[in-house]
ZAGUVEX-23481 format. One record per residue (C-alpha): residue number from 1; chain; x, y, z. Coordinates in nm, 2 decimals. Last residue first. Layout:
<rs>
+-----+------+--------+--------+--------+
| pos | unit |     px |     py |     pz |
+-----+------+--------+--------+--------+
| NUM |    A |      X |      Y |      Z |
...
+-----+------+--------+--------+--------+
</rs>
This chain:
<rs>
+-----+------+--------+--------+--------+
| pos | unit |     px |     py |     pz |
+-----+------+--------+--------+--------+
| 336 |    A |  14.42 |  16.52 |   4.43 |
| 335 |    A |  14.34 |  16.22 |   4.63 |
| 334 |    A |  14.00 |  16.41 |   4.77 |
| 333 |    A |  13.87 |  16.38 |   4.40 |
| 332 |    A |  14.05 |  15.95 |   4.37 |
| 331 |    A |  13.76 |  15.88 |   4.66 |
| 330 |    A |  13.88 |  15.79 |   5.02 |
| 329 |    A |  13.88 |  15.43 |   5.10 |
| 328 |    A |  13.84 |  15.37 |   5.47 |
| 327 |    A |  13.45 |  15.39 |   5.47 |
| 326 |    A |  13.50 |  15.14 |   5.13 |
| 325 |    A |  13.69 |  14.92 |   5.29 |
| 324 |    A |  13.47 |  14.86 |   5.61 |
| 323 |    A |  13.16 |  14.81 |   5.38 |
| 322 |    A |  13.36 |  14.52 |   5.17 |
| 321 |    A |  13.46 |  14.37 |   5.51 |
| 320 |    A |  13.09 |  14.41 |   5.62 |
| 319 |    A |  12.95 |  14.19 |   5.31 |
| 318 |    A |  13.29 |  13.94 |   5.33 |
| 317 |    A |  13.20 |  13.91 |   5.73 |
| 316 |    A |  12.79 |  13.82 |   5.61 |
| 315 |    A |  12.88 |  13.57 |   5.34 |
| 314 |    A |  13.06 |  13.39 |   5.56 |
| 313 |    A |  12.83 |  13.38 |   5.79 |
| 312 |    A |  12.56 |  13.25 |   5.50 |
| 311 |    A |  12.81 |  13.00 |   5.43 |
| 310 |    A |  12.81 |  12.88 |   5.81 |
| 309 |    A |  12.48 |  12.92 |   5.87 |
| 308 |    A |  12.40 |  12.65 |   5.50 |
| 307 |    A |  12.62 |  12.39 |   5.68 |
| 306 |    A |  12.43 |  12.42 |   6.04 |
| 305 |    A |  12.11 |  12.40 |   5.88 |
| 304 |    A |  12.23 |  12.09 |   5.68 |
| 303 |    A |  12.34 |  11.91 |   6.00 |
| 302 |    A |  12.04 |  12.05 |   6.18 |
| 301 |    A |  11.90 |  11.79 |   5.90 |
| 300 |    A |  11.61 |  11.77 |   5.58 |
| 299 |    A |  11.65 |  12.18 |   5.54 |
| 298 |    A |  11.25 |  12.25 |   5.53 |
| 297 |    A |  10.97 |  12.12 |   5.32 |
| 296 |    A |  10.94 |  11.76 |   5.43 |
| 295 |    A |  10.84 |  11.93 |   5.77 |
| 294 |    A |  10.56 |  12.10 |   5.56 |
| 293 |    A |  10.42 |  12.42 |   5.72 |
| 292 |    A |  10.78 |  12.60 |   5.57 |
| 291 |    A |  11.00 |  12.78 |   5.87 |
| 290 |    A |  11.34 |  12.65 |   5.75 |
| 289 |    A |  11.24 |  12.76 |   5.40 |
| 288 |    A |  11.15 |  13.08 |   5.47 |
| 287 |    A |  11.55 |  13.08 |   5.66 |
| 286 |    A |  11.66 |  12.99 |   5.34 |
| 285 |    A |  11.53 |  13.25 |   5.16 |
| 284 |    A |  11.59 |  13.56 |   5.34 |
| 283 |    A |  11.90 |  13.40 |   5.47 |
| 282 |    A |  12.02 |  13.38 |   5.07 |
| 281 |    A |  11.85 |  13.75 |   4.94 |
| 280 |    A |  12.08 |  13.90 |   5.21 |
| 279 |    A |  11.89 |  14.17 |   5.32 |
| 278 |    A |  11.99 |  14.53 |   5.35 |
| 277 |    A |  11.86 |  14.78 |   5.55 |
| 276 |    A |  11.75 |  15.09 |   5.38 |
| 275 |    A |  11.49 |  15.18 |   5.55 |
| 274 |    A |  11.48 |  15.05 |   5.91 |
| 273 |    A |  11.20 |  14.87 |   6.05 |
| 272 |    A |  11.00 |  14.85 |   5.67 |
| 271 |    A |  11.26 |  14.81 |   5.49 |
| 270 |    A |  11.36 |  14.46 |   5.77 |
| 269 |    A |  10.94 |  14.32 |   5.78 |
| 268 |    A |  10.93 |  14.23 |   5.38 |
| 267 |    A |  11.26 |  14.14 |   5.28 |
| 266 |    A |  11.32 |  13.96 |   5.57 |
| 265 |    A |  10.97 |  13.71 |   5.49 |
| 264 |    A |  10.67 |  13.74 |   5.67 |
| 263 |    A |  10.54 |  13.37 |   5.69 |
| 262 |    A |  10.16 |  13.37 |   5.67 |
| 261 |    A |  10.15 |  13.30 |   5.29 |
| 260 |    A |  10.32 |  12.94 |   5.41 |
| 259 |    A |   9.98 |  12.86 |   5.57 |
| 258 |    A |   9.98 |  12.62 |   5.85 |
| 257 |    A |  10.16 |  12.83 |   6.14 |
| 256 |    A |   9.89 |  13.07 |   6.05 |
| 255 |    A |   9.63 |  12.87 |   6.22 |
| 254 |    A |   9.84 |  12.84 |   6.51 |
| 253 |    A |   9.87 |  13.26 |   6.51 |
| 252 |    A |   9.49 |  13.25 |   6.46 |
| 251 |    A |   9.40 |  13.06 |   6.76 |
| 250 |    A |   9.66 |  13.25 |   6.97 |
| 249 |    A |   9.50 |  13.61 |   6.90 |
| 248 |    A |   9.45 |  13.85 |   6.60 |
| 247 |    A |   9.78 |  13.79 |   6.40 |
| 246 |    A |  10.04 |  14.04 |   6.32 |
| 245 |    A |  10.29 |  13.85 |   6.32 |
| 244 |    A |  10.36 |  13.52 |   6.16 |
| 243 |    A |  10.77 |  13.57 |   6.13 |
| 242 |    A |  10.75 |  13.72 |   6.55 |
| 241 |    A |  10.91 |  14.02 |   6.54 |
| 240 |    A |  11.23 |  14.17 |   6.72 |
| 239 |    A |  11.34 |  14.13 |   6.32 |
| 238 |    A |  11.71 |  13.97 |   6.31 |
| 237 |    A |  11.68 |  13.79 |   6.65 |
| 236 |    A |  11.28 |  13.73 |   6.60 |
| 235 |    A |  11.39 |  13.58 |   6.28 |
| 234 |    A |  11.67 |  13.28 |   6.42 |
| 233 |    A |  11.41 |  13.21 |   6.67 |
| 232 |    A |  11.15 |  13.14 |   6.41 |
| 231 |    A |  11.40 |  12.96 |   6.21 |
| 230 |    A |  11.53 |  12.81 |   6.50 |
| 229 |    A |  11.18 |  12.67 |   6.58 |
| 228 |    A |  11.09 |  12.51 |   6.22 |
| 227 |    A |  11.44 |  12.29 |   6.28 |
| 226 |    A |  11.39 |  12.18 |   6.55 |
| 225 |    A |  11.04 |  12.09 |   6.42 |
| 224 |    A |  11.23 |  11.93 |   6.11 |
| 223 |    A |  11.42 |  11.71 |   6.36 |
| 222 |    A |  11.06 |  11.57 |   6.44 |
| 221 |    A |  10.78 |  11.59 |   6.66 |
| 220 |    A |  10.44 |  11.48 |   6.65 |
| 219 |    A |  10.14 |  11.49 |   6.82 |
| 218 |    A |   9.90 |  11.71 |   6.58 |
| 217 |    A |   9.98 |  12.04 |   6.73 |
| 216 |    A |  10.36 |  11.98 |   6.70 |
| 215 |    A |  10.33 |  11.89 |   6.36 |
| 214 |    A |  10.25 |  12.28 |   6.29 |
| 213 |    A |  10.59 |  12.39 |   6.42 |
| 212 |    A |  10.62 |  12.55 |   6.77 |
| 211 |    A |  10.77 |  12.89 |   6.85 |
| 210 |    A |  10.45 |  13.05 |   6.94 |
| 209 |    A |  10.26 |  12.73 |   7.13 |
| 208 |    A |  10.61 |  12.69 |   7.32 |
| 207 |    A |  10.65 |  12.31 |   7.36 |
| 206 |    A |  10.48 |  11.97 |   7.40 |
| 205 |    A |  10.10 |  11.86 |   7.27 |
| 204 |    A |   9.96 |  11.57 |   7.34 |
| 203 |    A |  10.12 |  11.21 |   7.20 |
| 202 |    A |  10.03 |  11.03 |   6.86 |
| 201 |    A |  10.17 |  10.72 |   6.76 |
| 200 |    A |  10.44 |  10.70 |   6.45 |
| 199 |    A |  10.31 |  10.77 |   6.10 |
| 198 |    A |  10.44 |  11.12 |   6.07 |
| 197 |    A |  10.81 |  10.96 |   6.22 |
| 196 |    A |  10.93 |  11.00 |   6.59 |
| 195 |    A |  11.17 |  11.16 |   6.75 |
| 194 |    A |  11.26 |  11.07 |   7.08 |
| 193 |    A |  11.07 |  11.35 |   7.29 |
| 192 |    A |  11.20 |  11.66 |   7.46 |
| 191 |    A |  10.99 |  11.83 |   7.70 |
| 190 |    A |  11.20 |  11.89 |   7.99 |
| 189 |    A |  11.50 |  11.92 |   7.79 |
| 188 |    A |  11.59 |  12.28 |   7.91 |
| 187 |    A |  11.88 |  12.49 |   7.78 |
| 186 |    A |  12.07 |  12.52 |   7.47 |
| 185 |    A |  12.36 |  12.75 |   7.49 |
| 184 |    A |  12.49 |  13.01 |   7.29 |
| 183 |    A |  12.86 |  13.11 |   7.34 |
| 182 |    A |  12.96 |  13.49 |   7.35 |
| 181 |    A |  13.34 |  13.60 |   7.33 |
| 180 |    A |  13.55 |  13.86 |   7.49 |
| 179 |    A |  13.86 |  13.89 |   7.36 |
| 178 |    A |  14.15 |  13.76 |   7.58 |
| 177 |    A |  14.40 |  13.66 |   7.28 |
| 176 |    A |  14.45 |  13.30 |   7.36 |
| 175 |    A |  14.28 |  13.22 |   7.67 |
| 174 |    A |  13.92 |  13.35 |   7.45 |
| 173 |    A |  13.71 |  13.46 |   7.75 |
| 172 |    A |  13.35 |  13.34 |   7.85 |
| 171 |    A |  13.03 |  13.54 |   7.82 |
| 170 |    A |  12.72 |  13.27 |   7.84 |
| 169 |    A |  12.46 |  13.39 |   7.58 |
| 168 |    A |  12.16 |  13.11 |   7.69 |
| 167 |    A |  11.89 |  12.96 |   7.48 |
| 166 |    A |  11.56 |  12.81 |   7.62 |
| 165 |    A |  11.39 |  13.19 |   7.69 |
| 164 |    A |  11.46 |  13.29 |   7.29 |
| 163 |    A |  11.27 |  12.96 |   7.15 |
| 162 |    A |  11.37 |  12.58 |   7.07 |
| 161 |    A |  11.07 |  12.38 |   7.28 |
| 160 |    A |  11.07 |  12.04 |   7.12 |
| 159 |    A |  11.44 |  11.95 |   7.19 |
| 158 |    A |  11.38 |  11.58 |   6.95 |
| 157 |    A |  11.67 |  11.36 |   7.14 |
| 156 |    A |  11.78 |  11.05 |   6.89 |
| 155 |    A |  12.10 |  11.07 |   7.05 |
| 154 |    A |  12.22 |  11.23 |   6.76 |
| 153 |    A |  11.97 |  11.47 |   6.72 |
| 152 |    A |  12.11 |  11.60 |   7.05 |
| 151 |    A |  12.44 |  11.66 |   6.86 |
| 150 |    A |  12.25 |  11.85 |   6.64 |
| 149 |    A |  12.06 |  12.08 |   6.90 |
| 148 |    A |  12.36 |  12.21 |   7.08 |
| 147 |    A |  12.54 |  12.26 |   6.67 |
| 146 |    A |  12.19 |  12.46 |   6.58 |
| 145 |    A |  12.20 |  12.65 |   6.88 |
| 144 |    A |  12.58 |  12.73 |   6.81 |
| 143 |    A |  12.51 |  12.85 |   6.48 |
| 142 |    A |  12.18 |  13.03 |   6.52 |
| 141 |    A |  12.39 |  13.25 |   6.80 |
| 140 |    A |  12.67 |  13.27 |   6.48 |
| 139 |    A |  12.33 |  13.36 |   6.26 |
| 138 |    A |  12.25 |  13.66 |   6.48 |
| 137 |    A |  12.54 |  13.77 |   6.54 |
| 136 |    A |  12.61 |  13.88 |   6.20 |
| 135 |    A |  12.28 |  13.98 |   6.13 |
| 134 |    A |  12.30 |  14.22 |   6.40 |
| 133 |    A |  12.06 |  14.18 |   6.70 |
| 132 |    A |  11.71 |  14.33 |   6.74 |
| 131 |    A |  11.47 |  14.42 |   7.03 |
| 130 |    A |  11.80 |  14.58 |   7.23 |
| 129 |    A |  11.67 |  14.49 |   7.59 |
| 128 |    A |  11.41 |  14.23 |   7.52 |
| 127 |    A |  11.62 |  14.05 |   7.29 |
| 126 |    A |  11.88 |  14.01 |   7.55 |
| 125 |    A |  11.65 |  13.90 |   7.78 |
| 124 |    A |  11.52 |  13.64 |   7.55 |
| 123 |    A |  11.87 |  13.56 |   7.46 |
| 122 |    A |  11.90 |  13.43 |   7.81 |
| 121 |    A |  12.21 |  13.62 |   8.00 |
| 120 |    A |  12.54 |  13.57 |   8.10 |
| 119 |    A |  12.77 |  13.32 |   8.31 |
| 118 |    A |  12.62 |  12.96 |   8.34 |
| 117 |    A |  12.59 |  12.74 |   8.60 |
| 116 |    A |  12.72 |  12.39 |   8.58 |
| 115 |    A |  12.38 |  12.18 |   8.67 |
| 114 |    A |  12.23 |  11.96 |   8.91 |
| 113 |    A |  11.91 |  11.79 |   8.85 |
| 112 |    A |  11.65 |  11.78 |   9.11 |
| 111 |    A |  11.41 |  11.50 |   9.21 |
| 110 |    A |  11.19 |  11.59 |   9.50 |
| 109 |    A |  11.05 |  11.34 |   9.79 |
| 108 |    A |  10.74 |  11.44 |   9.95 |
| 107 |    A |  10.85 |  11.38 |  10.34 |
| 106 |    A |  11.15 |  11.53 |  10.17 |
| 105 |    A |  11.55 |  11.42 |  10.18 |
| 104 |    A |  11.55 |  11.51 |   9.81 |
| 103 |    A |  11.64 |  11.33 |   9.50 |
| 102 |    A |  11.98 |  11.33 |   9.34 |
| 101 |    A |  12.07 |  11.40 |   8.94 |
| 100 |    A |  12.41 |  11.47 |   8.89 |
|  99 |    A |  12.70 |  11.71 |   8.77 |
|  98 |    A |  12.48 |  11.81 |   8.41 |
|  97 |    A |  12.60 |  12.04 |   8.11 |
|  96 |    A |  12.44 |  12.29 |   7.94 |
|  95 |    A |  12.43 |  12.21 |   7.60 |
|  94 |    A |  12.66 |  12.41 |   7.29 |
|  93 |    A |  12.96 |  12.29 |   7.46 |
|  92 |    A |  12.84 |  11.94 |   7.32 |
|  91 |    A |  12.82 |  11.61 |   7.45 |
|  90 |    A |  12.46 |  11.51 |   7.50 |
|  89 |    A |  12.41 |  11.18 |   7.78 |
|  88 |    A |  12.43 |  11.41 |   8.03 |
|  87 |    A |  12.14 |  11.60 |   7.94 |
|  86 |    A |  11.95 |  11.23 |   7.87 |
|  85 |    A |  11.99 |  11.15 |   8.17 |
|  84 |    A |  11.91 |  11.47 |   8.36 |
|  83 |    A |  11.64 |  11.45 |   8.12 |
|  82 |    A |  11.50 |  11.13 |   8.22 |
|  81 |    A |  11.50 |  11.13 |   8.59 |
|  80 |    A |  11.30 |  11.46 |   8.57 |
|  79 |    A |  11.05 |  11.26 |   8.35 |
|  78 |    A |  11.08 |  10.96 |   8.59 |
|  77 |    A |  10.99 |  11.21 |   8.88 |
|  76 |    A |  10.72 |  11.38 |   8.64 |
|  75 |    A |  10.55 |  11.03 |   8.61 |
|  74 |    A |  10.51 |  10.96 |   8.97 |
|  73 |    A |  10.34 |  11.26 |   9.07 |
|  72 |    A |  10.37 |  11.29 |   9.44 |
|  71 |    A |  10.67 |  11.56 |   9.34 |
|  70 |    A |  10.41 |  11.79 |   9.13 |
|  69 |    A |  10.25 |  12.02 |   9.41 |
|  68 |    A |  10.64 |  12.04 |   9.53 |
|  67 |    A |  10.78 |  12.17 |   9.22 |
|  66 |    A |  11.06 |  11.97 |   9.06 |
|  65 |    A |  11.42 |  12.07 |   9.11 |
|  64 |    A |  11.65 |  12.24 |   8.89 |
|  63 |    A |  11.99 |  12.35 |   9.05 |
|  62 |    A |  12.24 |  12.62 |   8.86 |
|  61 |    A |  12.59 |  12.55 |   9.03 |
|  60 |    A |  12.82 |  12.77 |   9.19 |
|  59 |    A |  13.14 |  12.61 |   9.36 |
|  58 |    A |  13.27 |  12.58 |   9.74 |
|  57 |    A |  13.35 |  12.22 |   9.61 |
|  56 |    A |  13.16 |  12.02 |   9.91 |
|  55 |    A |  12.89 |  12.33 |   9.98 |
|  54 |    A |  12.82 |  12.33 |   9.62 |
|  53 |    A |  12.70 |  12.69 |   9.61 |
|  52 |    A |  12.27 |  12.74 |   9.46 |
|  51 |    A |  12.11 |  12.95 |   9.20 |
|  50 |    A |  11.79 |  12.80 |   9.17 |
|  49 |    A |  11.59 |  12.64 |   8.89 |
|  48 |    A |  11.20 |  12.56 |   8.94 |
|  47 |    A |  11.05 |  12.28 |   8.80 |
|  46 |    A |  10.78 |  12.14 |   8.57 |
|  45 |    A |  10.60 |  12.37 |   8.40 |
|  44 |    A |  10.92 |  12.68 |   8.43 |
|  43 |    A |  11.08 |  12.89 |   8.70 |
|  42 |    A |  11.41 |  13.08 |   8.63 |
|  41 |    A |  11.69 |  13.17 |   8.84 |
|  40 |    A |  11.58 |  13.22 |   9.22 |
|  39 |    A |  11.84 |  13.26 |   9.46 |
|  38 |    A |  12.16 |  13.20 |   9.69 |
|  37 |    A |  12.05 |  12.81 |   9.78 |
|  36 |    A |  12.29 |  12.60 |   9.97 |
|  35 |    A |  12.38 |  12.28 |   9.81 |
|  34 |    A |  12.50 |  12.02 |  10.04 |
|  33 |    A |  12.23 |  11.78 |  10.02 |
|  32 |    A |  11.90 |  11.56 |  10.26 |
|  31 |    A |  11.68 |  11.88 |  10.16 |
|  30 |    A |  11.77 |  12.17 |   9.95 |
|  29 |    A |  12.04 |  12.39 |  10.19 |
|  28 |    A |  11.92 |  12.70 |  10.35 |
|  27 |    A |  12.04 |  13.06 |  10.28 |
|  26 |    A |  11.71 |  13.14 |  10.08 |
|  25 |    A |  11.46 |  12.97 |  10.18 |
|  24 |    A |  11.27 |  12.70 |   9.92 |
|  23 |    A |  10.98 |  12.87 |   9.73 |
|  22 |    A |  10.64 |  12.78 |   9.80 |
|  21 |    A |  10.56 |  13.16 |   9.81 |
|  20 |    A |  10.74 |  13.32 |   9.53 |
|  19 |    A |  11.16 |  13.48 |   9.54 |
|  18 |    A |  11.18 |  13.70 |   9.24 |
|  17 |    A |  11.38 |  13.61 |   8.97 |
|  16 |    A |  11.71 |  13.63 |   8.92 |
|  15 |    A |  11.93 |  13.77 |   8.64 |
|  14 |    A |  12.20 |  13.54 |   8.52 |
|  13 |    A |  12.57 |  13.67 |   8.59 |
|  12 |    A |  12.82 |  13.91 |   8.37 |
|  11 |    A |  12.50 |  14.12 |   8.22 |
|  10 |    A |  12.47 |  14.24 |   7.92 |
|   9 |    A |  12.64 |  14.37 |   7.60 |
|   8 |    A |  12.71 |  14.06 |   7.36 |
|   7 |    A |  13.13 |  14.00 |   7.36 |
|   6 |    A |  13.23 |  13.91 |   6.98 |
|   5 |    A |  13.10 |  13.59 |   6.84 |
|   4 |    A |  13.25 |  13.25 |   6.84 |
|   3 |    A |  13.26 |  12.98 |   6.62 |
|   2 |    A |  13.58 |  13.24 |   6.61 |
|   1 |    A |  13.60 |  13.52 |   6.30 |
+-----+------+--------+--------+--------+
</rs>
């Protein structure tokens, strides 16, 4: 099998979201440009992402621009400035890539970062609609986040806010054969950080408080908190649970994130879901491992993660091979 997986079921475009007070009109063009704006996207802290045509190219493109009550702020223009930069400073297919950065023609001036736009669905959504994903799938999804997040590692570029709504299933076709195939994509750098060290200076909180890892909460950020958030990610895929669940509210879910007797293991939450499910004793390991309080405790690079996903697909296609022979095999009584 491709880096590659099969055609996920879903949608052929990004779902929209409903149009909000505040919101730019529909039909007009964002301030002092040529991009006219079709619809809503996605919102988020910072910014809100519409679904705009390049009136110069007569091509769709996926705009992020910083909300109004923000713009006078001169720290979240640099911070917009930043990630466009440091978007289109990664070069990976597993990123979504940046046209340009512009600011607006506004009595406020806006910055917005102008983006390809992307053809499928968030894995959140995904997740939502089927609650689980095939363990096959699951760790090729893991595989491209990992390789998105790797080469931003490379640029010194911490993600810090790896979870379900931040990764995109874009449905492209293989010019080869013309299978369908899914790529995932990491989205959003708004919060990303140059990594730092346990001993480096403390800075508030950024990210997803469920998806976080424990250093997070203390100001610091890591590859190993990358890292930390796949492995959640990478379970809610295979379980449609969160690893730490049940806990009674957010306070004890963060507490949680500190014990390693918290983590729900594979072996524990799959039998449970769907008796007689098997687990591969090596994800259900290594993936506790990538989820371990202790950044020193988990896989040391993406680089590693990345390694280990690709034995453990491996592992995975010889597993359903093996099950695919056997349906086909008839037994040596029905021979006779």
């Amino acid at each position: 099998m491709t880096a590659e997986s099969k055609h996920a079921p879903g949608r052929s475009s990004p779902a929209k979201a409903a149009v909000q007070p505040g919101d730019l009109p529909i039909g007009e063009y964002i301030p002092g440009t040529k991009l006219r704006i079709l619809g809503v996207l996605g919102r988020g802290a910072f910014g809100t992402v519409y679904d705009c045509e390049d009136g110069l190219l007569g091509a769709p493109c996926a705009v992020k621009l910083v909300n109004a009550d923000l713009a006078r702020h001169p720290e979240i223009k640099h911070a917009a400035i930043w990630e466009g930069r440091q978007l289109a400073s990664i070069d990976s297919d597993h990123v979504v890539k940046v046209k340009g950065i512009g600011i607006t023609s506004e009595s406020q001036p806006r910055v917005y970062i102008n983006m390809f736009k992307l053809r499928g669905e968030s894995l959140f959504d995904v997740l939502m609609a089927l609650e689980r994903i095939p363990p096959l799938q699951s760790i090729l999804y893991a595989s491209h986040v990992a390789m998105g997040l790797s080469a931003g590692h490379g640029k010194g570029l911490i993600h810090c806010d790896v979870k379900p709504a931040n990764i995109f299933l874009v449905h492209l076709t293989d010019p080869v054969t013309g299978a369908k195939i899914t790529r995932g994509v990491v989205l959003d750098y708004g919060v990303a950080r140059i990594a730092t060290t346990g001993d480096s200076e403390k800075v508030g909180f950024r990210g997803t408080r469920s998806t976080a890892a424990p250093e997070q909460f203390e100001g610091h950020a890591t590859a190993q908190s990358d890292i930390y958030a796949l492995g959640v990610t990478l379970h809610m895929m295979l379980t449609g649970r969160h690893p730490l669940s049940p806990f009674n509210n957010e306070r004890d879910m963060v507490a949680a994130k500190f014990d390693a007797k918290r983590i729900r293991r594979l072996s524990d939450v799959l039998p449970n879901l769907s008796p007689g499910t098997f687990v591969d004793p090596e994800l259900d390991d290594y993936l506790y491992r990538m989820m371990l309080p202790a950044p020193n405790d988990r896989p040391g690079t993406m680089g590693h993660v990345l390694a280990e996903l690709g034995f453990l697909q491996e592992r995975e296609e010889q597993r359903l091979l093996a099950v695919s022979y056997t349906h086909l095999t008839l037994p040596t009584s029905d021979l006779v």
